[in-house]
C-alpha positions, 0 to 999 in steps of 0.5 A: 850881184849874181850869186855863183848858184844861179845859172849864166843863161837866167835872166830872170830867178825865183828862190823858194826857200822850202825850210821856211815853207816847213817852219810855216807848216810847223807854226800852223800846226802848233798853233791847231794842236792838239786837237786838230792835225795840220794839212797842207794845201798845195793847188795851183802848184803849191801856190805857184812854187812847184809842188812836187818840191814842195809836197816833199818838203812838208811831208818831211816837216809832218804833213800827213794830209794833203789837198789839190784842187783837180784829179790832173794836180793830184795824179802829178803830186802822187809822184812825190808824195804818199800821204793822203791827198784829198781833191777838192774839186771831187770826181767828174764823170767816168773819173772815179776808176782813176781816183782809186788807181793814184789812191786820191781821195775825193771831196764829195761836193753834190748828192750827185757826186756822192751817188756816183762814188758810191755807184762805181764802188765807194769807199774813202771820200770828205764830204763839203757842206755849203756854209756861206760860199755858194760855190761847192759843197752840199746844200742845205736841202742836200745835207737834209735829204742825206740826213734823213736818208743815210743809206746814201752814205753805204759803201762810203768810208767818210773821212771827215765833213768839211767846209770852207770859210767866208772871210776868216782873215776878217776876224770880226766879220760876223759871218765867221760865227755864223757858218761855224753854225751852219757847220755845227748844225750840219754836222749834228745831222750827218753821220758821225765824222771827223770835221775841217773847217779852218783854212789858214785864216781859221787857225787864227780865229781860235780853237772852236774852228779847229775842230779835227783838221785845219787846212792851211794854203796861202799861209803856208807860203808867207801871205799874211793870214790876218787881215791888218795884223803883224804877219807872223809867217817866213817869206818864201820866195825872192825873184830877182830879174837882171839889168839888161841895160842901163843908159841916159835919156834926157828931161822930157823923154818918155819911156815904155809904151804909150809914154806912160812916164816922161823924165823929169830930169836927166835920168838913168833908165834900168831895163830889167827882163821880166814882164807880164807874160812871166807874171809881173802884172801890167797893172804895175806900171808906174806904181811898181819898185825893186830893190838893188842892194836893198835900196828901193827904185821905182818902176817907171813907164809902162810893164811890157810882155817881157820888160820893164824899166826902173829909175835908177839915177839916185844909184851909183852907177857901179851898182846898177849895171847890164848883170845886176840883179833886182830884187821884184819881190822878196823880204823887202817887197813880200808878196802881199805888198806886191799885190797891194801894188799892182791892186789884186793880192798876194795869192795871184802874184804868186799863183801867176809866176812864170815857168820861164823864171829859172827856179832853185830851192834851198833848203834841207828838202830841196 
């Protein structure tokens, strides 16, 4: 059925819960103190949810810091929200003016970045160390010259050194222990400084990655954290697309593009108005399902730019009409199952969700 608070003209609706947002911030924060302080990462519009709702929402729970990955994300999350924002990305060149005008506070990933916030008038920054990704950060021989010459440092407020985790939702992959050497070694060179380096999966690793600052993302969003583990998070979101129209087709028939699927049966095809361009992966077809009244059906035939079809003759027909909703992600299909589905993960089923979906948030911040 429709809910009465989702608009006539919406074919398709996400619903971001934005108090389980909070209870998930509150959980990873409970989990790092009291010795570290919970941050909030909200790139890619806080996973795709909207983080200019979002930003707000943990802010009130007690989020005093925040990361986005690039200066344009940060400038739109400062009109929200006046906590600390950290941007990972750091400055590129001729940007440092703009950094200390929205008060943005940059991730420093290279001597050459460092040199160039220090040349344009320092001030507050986090310094990145490499430890295993090979993608920012300073390098080994970096962190070694800045030891050995830390009047590279002069003018800088350095807030914390952080760095980044390899693969932390593998508990006992072994190079956990080994970048959190790496970043025990490194921070025993550099100035003295707050660290980070647990991100959501490093909160479960235990105490000795807390350190001063832990810097959930995907968690804070219901995605599991721990890889075959009980996920302990809130579901967030539930997308729901409506029946465009329902008919018969016989034994034999096929449906979608490409005949993909044929009917082994007389069959009952539901049209559903969502597609890959709002998202919904084509690499869906034929393996994806929703669910109507909490009883599953299976995708079948092909995912089209706007459309998809569903086998719905195992339904009564009075629960399956042009008006209904389904259900393509939500607490029955959680998005780390849905990406599982369509063979990526959680995080780009959620990142990838379309603007044209209509969008409410509930909530006590909503």
């Amino acid at each position: 059925m429709r809910s009465d608070d989702i608009p006539a003209n919406a074919g398709a609706v996400l619903t971001v819960d934005l108090d389980a947002v909070a209870a998930n911030w509150h959980l990873l924060a409970a989990r790092a103190a009291p010795h570290a302080d919970c941050a909030a990462m909200v790139k890619a519009d806080a996973y795709g949810l909207g983080a200019e709702q979002v930003g707000p929402a943990l802010a009130k729970a007690g989020a005093r810091v925040f990361f986005v990955a690039t200066l344009d994300e940060g400038i739109r999350l400062r009109r929200a929200i006046a906590q600390e924002i950290g941007v990972l990305e750091g400055p590129r060149p001729a940007s440092e003016g703009e950094f200390r005008a929205q008060k943005l506070t940059p991730v420093i990933n290279s001597l050459d970045q460092l040199a160039r916030w220090r040349s344009s008038g320092g001030g507050r920054a986090i310094v990145h160390v490499d430890t295993g990704m090979s993608r920012l950060g300073l390098s080994e021989t970096e962190v070694e010259t800045l030891a050995a010459e830390p009047t590279r440092l002069e003018s800088v407020d350095l807030a914390w050194v952080m760095s980044h985790l390899v693969s932390g939702e593998v508990q006992h992959d072994p190079d956990n222990a080994l970048q959190l050497a790496r970043f025990r070694s490194a921070l025993a060179k550099l100035p003295k400084a707050k660290a980070s380096l647990a991100n959501s999966a490093g909160i479960f690793l235990g105490s000795a990655y807390h350190f001063n600052l832990v810097r959930p993302g995907a968690a804070l969003y219901g995605l599991a954290p721990v890889d075959h583990s009980p996920n302990p998070m809130r579901t967030t979101v539930k997308l729901e697309a409506e029946i465009l129209t329902v008919r018969w087709i016989a034994d034999g028939r096929s449906v979608g593009y490409n005949a993909q699927w044929r009917a082994n049966r007389l069959t009952r095809i539901a049209t559903v108005g969502v597609g890959y361009a709002d998202g919904y992966l084509r690499s869906l077809t034929n393996r994806g399902r929703g669910y109507i009244a909490g009883r599953s059906i299976p995708l079948v035939g092909r995912v089209s730019m706007d459309l998809v079809t569903f086998d719905v003759t195992d339904l009564p027909e009075a629960e399956c009409r042009p008006g209904t909703m389904v259900t393509l992600m939500g607490p029955e299909l959680p998005p780390d199952a849905l990406g599982a589905l369509a063979g990526t993960n959680g995080y780009q089923m959620l990142t990838g969700l379309s603007r044209r979906y209509a969008r409410r948030y509930l909530g006590s911040a909503a």
